[in-house]
C-alpha positions as CSV (number, residue, x, y, z in Angstrom):
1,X,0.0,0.0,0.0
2,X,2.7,2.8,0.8
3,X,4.6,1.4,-1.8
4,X,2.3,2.1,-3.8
5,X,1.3,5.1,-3.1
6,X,4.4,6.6,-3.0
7,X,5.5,4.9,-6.7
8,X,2.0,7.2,-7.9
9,X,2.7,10.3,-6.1
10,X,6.8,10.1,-5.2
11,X,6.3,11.3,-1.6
12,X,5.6,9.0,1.5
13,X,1.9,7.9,2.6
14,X,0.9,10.8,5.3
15,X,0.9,8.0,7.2
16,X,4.1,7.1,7.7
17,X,5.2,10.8,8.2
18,X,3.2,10.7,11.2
19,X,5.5,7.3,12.7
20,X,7.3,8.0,15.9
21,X,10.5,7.4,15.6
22,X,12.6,6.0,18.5
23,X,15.1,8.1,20.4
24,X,18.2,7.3,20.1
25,X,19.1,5.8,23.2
26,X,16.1,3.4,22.3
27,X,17.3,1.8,18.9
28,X,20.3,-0.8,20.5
29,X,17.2,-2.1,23.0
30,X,14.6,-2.1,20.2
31,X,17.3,-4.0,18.2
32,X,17.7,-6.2,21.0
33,X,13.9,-7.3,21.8
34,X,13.8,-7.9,17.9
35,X,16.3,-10.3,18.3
36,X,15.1,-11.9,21.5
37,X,11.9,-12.2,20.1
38,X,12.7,-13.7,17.4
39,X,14.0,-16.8,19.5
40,X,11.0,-16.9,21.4
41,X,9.0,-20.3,22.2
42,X,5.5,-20.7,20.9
43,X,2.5,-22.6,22.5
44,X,0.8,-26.1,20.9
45,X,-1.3,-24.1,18.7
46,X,0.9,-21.4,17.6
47,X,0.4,-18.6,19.3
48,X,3.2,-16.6,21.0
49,X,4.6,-17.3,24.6
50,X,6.3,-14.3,26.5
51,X,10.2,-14.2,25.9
52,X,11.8,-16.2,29.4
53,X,13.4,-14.3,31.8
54,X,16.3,-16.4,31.1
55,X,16.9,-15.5,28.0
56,X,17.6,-11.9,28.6
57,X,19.7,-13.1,31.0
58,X,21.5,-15.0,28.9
59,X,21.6,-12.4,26.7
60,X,22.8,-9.3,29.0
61,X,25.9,-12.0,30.0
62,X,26.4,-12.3,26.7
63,X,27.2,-8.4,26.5
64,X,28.9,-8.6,29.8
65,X,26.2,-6.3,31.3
66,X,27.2,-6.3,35.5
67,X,25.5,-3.1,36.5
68,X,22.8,-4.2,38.3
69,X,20.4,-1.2,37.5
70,X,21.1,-1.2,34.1
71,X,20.1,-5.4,34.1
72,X,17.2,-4.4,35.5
73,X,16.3,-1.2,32.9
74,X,16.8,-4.0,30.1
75,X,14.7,-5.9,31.5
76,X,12.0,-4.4,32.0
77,X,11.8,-2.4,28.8
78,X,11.7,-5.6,27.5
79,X,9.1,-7.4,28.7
80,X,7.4,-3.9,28.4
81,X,7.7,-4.6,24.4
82,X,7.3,-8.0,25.2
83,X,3.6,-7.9,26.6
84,X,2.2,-5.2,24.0
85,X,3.4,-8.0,21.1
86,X,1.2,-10.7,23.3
87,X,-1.6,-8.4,23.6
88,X,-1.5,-7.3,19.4
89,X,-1.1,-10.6,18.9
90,X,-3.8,-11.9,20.9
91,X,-6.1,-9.5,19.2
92,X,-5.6,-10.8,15.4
């Protein structure tokens, strides 16, 4: 649909001008959820289950995250994003 339109007009759907766009002390967690979620478990008949805690664990010793505050930040952004994918998702 915006491909479209933009291809007939040459500017971007009104639509998309309106996007928020992350700050930029959002995009590296963004860019992390994306890629925890895209690991994430699903139930017997499809549907999503929530990202485990010890994932992002796993994860922030991965990056050789120690402060504890900032582990805990992560964290909860993340399941933040986590549970507003469940809910869309629940809703389709």
């Amino acid at each position: 649909m915006h491909q479209a339109y933009f291809k007939d007009t040459g500017c971007k759907h009104p639509e998309l001008l309106k996007k928020p766009a992350l700050r930029a002390d959002c995009v590296a967690t963004y860019n992390a959820y994306l890629l925890l979620s895209a690991s994430r478990l699903r139930d017997q008949m499809g549907g999503l289950l929530p990202i485990a805690i010890s994932e992002i664990h796993a994860f922030l010793e991965v990056l050789g995250e120690k402060d504890p505050e900032n582990r805990a930040q992560f964290m909860r952004l993340v399941k933040l994003l986590d549970s507003v994918e469940l809910q869309l998702s629940v809703k389709k």
